[in-house]
Every structure is written in structure tokens, then in C-alpha cells.
C-alpha positions as a printed NumPy array, in Angstrom:
array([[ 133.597,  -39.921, -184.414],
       [ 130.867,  -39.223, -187.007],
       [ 129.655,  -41.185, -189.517],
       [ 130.479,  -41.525, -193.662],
       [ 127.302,  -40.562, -195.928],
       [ 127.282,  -41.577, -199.541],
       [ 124.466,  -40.962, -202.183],
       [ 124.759,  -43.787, -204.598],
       [ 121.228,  -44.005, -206.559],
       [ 122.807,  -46.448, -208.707],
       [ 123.247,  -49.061, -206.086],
       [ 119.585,  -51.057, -207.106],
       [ 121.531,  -51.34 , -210.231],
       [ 124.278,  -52.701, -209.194],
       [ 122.434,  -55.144, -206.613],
       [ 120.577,  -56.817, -209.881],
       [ 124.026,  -56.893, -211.944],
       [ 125.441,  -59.   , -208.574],
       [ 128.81 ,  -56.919, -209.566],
       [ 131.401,  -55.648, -206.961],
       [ 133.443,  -53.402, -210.222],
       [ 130.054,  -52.176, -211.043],
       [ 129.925,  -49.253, -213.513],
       [ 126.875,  -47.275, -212.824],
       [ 124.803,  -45.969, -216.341],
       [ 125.13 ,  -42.341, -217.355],
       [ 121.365,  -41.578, -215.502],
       [ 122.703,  -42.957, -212.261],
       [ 125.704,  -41.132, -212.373],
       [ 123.864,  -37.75 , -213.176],
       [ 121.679,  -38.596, -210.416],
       [ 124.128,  -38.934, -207.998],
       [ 126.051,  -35.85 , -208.838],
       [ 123.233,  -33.73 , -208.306],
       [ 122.25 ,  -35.473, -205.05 ],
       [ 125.84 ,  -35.66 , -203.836],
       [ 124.908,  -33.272, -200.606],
       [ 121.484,  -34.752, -199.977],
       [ 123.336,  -36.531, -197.025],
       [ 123.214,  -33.36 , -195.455],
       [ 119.774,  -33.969, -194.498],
       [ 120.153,  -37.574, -193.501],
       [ 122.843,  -37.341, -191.463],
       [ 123.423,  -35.696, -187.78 ],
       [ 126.114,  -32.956, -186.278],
       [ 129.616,  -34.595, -186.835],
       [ 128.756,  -36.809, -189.577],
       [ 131.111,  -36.805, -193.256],
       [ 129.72 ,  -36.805, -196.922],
       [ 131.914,  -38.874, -199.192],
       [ 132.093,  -36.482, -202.272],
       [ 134.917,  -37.596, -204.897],
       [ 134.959,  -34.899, -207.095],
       [ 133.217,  -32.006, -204.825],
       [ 135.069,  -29.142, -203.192],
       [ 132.462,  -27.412, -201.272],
       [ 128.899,  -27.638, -199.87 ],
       [ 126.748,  -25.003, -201.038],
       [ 127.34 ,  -21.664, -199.711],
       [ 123.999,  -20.806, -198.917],
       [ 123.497,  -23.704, -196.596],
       [ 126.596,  -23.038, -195.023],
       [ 125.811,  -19.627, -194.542],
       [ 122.318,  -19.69 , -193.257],
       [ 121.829,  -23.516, -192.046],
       [ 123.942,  -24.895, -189.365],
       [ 123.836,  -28.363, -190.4  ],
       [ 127.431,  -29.417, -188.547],
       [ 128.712,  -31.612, -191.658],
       [ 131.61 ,  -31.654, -193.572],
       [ 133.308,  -32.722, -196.549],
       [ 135.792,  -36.313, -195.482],
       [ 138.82 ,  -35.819, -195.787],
       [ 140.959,  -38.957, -193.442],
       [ 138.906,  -38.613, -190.421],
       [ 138.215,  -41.438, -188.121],
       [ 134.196,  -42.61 , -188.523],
       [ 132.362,  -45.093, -186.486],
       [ 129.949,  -46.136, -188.978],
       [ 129.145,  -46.581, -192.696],
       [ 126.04 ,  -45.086, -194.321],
       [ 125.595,  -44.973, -197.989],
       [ 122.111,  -44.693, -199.881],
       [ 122.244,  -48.324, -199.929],
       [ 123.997,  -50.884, -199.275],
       [ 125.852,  -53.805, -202.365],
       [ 128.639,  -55.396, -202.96 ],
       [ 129.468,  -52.074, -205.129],
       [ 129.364,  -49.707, -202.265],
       [ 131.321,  -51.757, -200.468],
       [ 133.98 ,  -51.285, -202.807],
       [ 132.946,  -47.853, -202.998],
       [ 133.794,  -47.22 , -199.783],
       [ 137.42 ,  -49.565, -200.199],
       [ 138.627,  -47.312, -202.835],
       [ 137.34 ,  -43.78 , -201.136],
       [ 139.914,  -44.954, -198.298],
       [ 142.864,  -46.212, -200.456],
       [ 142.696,  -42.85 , -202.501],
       [ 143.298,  -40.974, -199.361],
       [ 145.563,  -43.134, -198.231],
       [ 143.562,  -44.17 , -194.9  ],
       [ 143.358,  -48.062, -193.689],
       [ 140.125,  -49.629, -194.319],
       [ 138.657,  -50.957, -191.616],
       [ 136.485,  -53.941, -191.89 ],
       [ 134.458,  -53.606, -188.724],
       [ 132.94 ,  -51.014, -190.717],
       [ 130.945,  -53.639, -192.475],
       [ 131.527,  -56.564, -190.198],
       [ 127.657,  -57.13 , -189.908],
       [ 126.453,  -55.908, -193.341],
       [ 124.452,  -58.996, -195.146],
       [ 124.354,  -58.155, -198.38 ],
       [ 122.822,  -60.885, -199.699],
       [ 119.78 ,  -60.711, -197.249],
       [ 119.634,  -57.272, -198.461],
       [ 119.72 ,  -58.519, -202.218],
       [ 116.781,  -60.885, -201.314],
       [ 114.861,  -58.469, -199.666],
       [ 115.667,  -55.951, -202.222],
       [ 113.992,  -57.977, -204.777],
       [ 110.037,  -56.889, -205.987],
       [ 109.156,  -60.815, -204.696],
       [ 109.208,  -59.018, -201.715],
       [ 105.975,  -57.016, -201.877],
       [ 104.334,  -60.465, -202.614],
       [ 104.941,  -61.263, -199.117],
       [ 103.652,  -58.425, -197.445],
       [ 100.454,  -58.835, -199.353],
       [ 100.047,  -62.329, -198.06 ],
       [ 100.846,  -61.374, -195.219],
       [  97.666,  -58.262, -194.595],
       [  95.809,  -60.729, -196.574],
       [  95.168,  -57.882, -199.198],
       [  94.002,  -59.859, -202.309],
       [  96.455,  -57.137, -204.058],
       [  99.124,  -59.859, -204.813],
       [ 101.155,  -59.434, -207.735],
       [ 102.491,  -62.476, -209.949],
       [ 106.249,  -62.908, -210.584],
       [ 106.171,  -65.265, -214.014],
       [ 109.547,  -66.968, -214.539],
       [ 108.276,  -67.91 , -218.201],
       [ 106.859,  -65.916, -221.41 ],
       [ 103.389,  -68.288, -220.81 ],
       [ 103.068,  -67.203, -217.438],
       [ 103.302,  -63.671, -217.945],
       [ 100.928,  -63.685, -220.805],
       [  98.077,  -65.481, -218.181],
       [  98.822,  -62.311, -215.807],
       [  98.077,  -60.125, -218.464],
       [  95.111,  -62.399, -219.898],
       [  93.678,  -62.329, -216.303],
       [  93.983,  -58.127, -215.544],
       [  93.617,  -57.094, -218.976],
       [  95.926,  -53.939, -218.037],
       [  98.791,  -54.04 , -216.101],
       [ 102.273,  -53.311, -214.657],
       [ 105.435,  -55.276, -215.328],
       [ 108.609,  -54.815, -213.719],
       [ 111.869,  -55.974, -213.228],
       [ 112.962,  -58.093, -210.084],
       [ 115.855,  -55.326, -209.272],
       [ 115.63 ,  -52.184, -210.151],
       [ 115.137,  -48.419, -209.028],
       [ 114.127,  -45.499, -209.493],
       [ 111.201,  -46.073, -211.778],
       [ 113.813,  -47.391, -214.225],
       [ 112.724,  -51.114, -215.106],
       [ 108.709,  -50.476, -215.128],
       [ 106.442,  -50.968, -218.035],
       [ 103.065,  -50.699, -218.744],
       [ 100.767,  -53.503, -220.395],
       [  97.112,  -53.791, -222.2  ],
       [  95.438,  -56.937, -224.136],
       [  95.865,  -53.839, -227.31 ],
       [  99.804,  -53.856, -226.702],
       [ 100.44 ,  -57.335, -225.399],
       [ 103.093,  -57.805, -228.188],
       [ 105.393,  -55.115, -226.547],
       [ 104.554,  -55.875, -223.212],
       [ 105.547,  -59.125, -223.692],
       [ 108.676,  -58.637, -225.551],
       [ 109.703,  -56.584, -222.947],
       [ 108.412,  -59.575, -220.399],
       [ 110.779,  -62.03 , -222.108],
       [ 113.727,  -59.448, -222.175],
       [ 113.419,  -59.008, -218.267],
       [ 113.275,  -62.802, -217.731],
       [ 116.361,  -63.499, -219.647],
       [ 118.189,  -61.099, -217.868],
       [ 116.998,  -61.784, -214.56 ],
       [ 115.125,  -65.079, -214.263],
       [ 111.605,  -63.695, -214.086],
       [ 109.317,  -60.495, -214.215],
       [ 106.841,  -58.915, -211.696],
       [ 103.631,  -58.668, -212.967],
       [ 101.087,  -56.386, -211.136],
       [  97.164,  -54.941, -211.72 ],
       [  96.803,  -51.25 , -213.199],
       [  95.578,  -49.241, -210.613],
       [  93.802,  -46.089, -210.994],
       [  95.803,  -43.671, -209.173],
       [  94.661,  -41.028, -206.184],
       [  97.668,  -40.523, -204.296],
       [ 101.217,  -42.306, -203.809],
       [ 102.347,  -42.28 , -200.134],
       [ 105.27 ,  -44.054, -197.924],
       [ 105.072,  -45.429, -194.609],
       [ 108.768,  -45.157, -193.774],
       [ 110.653,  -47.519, -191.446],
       [ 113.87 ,  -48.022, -189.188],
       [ 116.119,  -50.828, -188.77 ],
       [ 118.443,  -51.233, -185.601],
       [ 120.327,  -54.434, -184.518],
       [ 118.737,  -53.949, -180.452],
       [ 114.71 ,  -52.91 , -181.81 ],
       [ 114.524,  -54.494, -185.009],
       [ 112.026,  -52.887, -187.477],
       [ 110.515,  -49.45 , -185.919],
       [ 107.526,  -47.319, -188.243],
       [ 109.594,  -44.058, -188.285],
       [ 107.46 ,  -41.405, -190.525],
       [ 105.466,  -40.673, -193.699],
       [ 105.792,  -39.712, -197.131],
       [ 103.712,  -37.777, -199.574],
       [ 105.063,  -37.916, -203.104],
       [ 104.258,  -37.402, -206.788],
       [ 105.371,  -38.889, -209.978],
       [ 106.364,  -37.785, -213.605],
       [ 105.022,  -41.712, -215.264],
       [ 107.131,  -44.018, -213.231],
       [ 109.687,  -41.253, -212.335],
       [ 110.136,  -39.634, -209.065],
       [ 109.26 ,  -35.598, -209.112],
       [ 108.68 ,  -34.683, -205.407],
       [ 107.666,  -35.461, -201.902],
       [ 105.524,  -32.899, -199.853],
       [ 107.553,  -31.84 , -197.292],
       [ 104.572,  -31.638, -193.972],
       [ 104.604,  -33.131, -190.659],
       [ 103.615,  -36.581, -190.149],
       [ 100.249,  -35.752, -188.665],
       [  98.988,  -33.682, -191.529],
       [ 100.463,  -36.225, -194.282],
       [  98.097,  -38.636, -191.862],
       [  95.607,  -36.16 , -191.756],
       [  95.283,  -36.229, -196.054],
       [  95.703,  -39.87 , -196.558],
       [  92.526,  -40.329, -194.159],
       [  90.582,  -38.169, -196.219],
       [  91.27 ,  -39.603, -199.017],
       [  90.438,  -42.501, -198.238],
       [  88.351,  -42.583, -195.32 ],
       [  87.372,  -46.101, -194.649],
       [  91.536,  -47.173, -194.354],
       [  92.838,  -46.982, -190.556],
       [  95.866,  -45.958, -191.271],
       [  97.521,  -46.189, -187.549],
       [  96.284,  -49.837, -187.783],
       [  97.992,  -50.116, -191.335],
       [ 101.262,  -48.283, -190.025],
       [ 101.184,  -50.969, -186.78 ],
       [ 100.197,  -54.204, -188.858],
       [ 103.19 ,  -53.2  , -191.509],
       [ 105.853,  -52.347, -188.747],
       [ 104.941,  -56.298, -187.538],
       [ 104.781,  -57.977, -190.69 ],
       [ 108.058,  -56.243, -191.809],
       [ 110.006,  -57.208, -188.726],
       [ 108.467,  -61.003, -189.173],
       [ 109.784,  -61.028, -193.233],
       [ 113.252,  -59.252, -192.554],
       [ 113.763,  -61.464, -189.273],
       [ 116.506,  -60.829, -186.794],
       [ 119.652,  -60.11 , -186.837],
       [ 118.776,  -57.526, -189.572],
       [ 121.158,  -56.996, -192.559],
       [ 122.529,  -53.331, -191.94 ],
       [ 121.227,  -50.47 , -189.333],
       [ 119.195,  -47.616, -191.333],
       [ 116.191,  -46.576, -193.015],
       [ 113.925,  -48.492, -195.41 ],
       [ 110.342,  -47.749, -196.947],
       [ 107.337,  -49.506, -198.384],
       [ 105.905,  -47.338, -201.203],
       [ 101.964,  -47.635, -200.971],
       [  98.629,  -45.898, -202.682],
       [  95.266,  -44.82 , -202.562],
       [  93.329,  -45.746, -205.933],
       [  90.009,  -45.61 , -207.133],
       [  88.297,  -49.029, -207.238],
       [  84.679,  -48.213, -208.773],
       [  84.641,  -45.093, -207.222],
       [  85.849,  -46.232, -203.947],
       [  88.97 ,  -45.093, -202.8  ],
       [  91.013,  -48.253, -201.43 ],
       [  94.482,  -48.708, -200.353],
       [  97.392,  -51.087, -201.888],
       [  99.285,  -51.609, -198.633],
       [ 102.73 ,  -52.778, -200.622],
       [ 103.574,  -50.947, -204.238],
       [ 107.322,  -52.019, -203.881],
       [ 109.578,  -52.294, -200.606],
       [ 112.751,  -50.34 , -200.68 ],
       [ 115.25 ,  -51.67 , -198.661],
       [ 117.56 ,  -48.409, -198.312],
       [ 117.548,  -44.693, -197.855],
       [ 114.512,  -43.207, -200.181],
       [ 113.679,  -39.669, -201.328],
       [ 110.561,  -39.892, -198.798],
       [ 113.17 ,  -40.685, -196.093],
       [ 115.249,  -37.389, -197.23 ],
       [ 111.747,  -35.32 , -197.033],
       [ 110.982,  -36.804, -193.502],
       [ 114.29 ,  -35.55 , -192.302],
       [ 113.936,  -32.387, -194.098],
       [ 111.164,  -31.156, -192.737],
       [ 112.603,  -31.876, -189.209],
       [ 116.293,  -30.401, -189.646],
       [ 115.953,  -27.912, -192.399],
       [ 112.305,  -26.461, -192.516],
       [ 111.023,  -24.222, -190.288],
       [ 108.499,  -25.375, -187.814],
       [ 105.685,  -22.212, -189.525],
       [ 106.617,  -23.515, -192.7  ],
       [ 105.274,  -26.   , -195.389],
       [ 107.276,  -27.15 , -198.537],
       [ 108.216,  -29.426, -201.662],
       [ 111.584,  -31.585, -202.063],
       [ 111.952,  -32.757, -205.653],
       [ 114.367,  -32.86 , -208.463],
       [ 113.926,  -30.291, -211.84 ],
       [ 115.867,  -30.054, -214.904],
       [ 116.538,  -26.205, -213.794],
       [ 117.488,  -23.856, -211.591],
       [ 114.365,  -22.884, -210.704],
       [ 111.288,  -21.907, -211.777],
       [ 109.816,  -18.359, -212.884],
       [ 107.836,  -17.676, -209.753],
       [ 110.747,  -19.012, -207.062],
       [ 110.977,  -16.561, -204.239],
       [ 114.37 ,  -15.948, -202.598],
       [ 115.273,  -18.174, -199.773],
       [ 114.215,  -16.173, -196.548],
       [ 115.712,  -18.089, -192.947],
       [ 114.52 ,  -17.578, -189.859],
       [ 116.877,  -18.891, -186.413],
       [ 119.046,  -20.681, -189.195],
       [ 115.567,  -22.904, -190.68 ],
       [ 114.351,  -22.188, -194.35 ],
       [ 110.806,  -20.27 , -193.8  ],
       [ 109.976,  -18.937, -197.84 ],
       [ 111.421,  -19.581, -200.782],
       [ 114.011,  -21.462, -203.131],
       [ 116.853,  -23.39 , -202.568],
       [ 119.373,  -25.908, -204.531],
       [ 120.659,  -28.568, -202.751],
       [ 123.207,  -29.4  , -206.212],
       [ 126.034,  -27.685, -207.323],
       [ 124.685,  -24.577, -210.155],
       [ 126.739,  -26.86 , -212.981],
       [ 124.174,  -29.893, -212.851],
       [ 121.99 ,  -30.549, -215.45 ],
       [ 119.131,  -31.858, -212.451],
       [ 118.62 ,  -29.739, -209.517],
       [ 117.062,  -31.555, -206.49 ],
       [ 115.961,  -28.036, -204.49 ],
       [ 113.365,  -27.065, -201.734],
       [ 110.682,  -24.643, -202.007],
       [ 108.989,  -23.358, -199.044],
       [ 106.707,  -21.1  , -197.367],
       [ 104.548,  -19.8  , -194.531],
       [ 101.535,  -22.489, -193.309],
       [  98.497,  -21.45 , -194.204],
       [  97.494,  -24.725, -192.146],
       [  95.194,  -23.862, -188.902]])
């Protein structure tokens, strides 16, 4: 028996609302119907995607890729694996079974703790792990307009974001010259969810992952890397390169970091902040960068902890299971098809060596694709 994938993107969403009959907003729906076969590269040979209102995977990946997934129908499954895990996918799940008429089984989600996920879900987090390396990074969460003002009063520009939230959705940016929208926006977040994270403005170099596993035997386990780029506060795209060359440019850039010191001190403090048993059996990540502090590049060892699947986590796998081992490439989501200069996709022993692939259905209005080609890497 295999297990059942789900891409829900709206689930941070519906972790903050605390709803089980959660109705996702119209970006988190689009979302997920573009990403509905991203599963395909997080999952293994005999695995299911839970697609609703999908009737095929796309031909091309059939064709050339033999990825060894299929579309659920009633099969049995031995285990449970959405993008992340709420009270909503939960139900999710519940009503994908009573459609096709199949009895849910609640082992399926016998050890699931959703509301240790909840708590570690929440931006507070990253305040921990920052004690915790002893960065000086800390941000502030201010339960109270006064308090939030004295963050901004103290960094002069900053970050504010809400407690729950994904996606870049819920982040906005502060100055002393716009503090009466910043803090409008401060109170609006506090009345809706009892406080707001309040972080320094950091001149940005580089956003990078360090990506992490959790298992009920091992506990917390550094898994990988990611290398990824924003649009503002929006995801764009993840470099899709080995772990030892993602390693190889975050050491460059900023030279004076050991990051296989970082990577082992974070895999420790993680597994002493999550705690045993741990909440559900998957992936998680802890979003970091390399900024310029007076023209020394530093590291901030926590941006936000995402306690799910993530878009580096798809890359990681990617570059494993779908790109050829010659090969270097970029995961990301566009607005179109693709773009004037895309090469056709070119596969070599059933692994994408050049070119342009969707990974959505041609009707989307977002396209999450894969560009590759040959290594020009030594």
C-alpha cells in the first residue's frame, strides 16, 4: 500500500482561522490547482495524489518520466501526507473518502497533533530558535498597538507579520516615514489574532533553507538545502542544484558562517523545541538569509519555521527524482506557459536534461514548471 499526497497551500490559512469547514480564499485555491501534481515529486513508486477535480497527470511526464504514481481512486493507503497538516485537511481527507464511498480509517491520523503543529506553526516560533543559537536576531511579537510602535521606534525599519500565515501572504513592511500604515495594519493583525511579529529590515543577499525530517523512531534529521528567490514577499523559484553546490554558494557568500556547524546546531535545537513524540512524520524547513550588515555579509539563522512540506522541499526532491544527474535547473511558479526563450524538454534514461516543462494542467492561470539544462559546473 502507497501513500495519499495532497497539495493544500491553503492549510497555514486555515491553521490561523482554527476552522475544521474551512473555505480556502480564491489565491489559495488557484494555488493549489496549479500545484495539484507537485506530489509527484514528493512522493515515492506506489504512492496516490488526491486530485478532486483532475482526470489525468500530464502527458509528458507520463510519457517520458517514470514516476510510478497515480491518480486515487478507492485504493487501500498506509499513510496520510498532505502539504500540511490542520484540522481542515483532516476533513479534507474525511470527505475525499466519503465521496468515493471508501471507510475512513482513523489510524490514518491516530498520532497527528494538530495542535502541537498549530503551536509550532506559529512565527513565535523563530523567537525560540534565535534564543536558542544565541543570535541577537530576535524578533518581538507585541500583543498591543504600544508595543509594536517601541519595535518600530527601536529598528526604525522593519518587518511585521502575522502569527499564522503563508506564503508571503500576511507580511508588511514598516519605516518611522510610514508608521501610520504600519501600524494600522499592526492593530488589524492583533485583533484578529492576539498579537503581531515584529522583525528588523534586513538588507538582503540571498534567501536559503536548511530543510529538515521528522520521524516518530529519529526525531528531527537535517535532510537538504534550498536556494530560492522572491517576487517582494512572494515565492518565484528555488534553484534546483545538489546540496553540495547550494553549500558551496552560501559559503561564498558569506564566508565567515560555518554552515555544517549551522546545519548541526539547527538539527539539535529543532529536535529540543519540537520535543518527542513529534506531531506528524514528514518534512519541515527553517527559511534563513545572508544579508549585508555594513558591508559584512552575516547570516539570520531563523527567517520563519515552516512546519510542513515547502517549495524548497519540492526542489530538493526534484533534483533527485526528476533532473538529470548532468543537469542544473529552476522550479518556480509563472503566470504563463512559458517564456520566449524555453527550449523543448529533451530526456535522457527517463530524467529531464534541457529544457521546459509544466508541472499544471495548460488551463491554469499559474504554471509552476521546470527549466533545465546541461552543467556547465566543473
Amino acid at each position: 500500500m502507497g501513500a495519499l499526497h495532497i497539495f493544500n497551500p491553503g492549510n497555514d490559512l486555515a491553521l490561523a482561522s482554527g476552522q475544521r469547514y474551512y473555505t480556502p480564499p480564491t489565491a489559495a485555491v488557484t494555488l493549489e490547482r496549479a500545484g495539484v501534481w507537485l506530489p509527484l515529486l514528493l512522493g515515492e513508486k506506489g504512492d496516490y495524489i488526491l486530485a478532486e477535480k483532475e482526470t489525468y497527470i500530464p502527458e509528458e511526464l507520463n510519457q517520458h518520466w517514470d514516476h510510478g504514481m497515480n491518480l486515487w481512486n478507492r485504493e487501500p493507503v498506509c499513510e496520510l501526507k498532505p502539504w500540511g497538516w490542520s484540522q481542515w485537511s483532516m476533513e479534507c481527507f474525511k470527505r475525499a473518502f466519503k465521496r468515493r464511498e471508501t471507510k475512513w480509517n482513523e489510524n490514518l491520523v491516530r498520532n497527528i497533533d494538530i495542535q502541537r503543529i498549530e503551536n509550532l506553526s506559529h512565527r513565535r516560533t523563530s523567537i525560540a530558535v534565535h534564543r536558542e543559537i544565541k543570535s541577537g536576531l530576535d524578533p518581538i511579537e507585541a500583543f498591543s498597538l504600544n508595543e509594536a510602535e517601541s519595535a518600530l521606534h527601536h529598528w526604525k525599519n522593519v518587518v511585521g507579520k502575522s502569527p499564522l500565515s503563508g506564503s508571503g501572504r500576511g507580511v508588511f513592511h514598516g519605516s518611522l516615514k510610514s508608521s501610520d500604515v504600519f501600524l494600522s495594519r499592526c492593530n488589524a493583525t492583533i485583533s484578529r489574532q492576539g498579537s503581531v511579529m515584529i522583525e528588523r529590515e534586513f538588507e538582503k543577499i540571498a534567501e536559503f533553507a536548511m530543510l529538515f525530517t521528522l520521524n516518530r523512531k529519529t526525531g528531527v534529521k537535517f535532510t537538504g538545502y534550498s536556494l530560492f528567490e522572491t517576487s517582494g514577499d512572494t515565492y518565484s523559484s528555488n534553484l534546483l542544484l545538489p546540496d553540495s553546490e547550494i553549500l558551496h554558494i552560501v559559503s561564498r557568500l558569506c564566508p565567515t558562517t560555518n554552515f555544517s556547524m549551522l546545519q548541526e546546531q539547527m538539527e539539535t535545537i529543532m529536535g529540543n523545541i519540537i520535543g518527542t513524540p513529534v506531531p506528524y512524520e514528514g518534512y519541515f524547513g527553517v527559511d534563513m538569509m545572508i544579508y549585508n550588515d555594513n558591508n559584512t555579509p552575516k547570516v539570520n539563522p531563523c527567517i520563519e519555521v515552516n512546519m510542513r512540506s515547502t517549495m524548497g522541499v519540492v526542489s530538493w526532491k526534484a533534483t533527485s527524482r526528476l533532473l538529470h544527474p548532468e543537469s542544473r535547473g529552476r522550479f518556480g511558479l509563472s503566470a504563463s506557459m512559458k517564456t520566449e526563450n524555453s527550449k523543448p524538454a529533451k530526456w535522457i534514461n527517463g530524467r529531464l536534461a534541457e529544457g521546459y516543462i509544466s508541472l499544471s494542467s495548460p488551463q491554469e492561470e499559474l504554471q509552476f514548471y521546470i527549466e533545465a539544462e546541461k552543467s556547465r559546473i566543473d
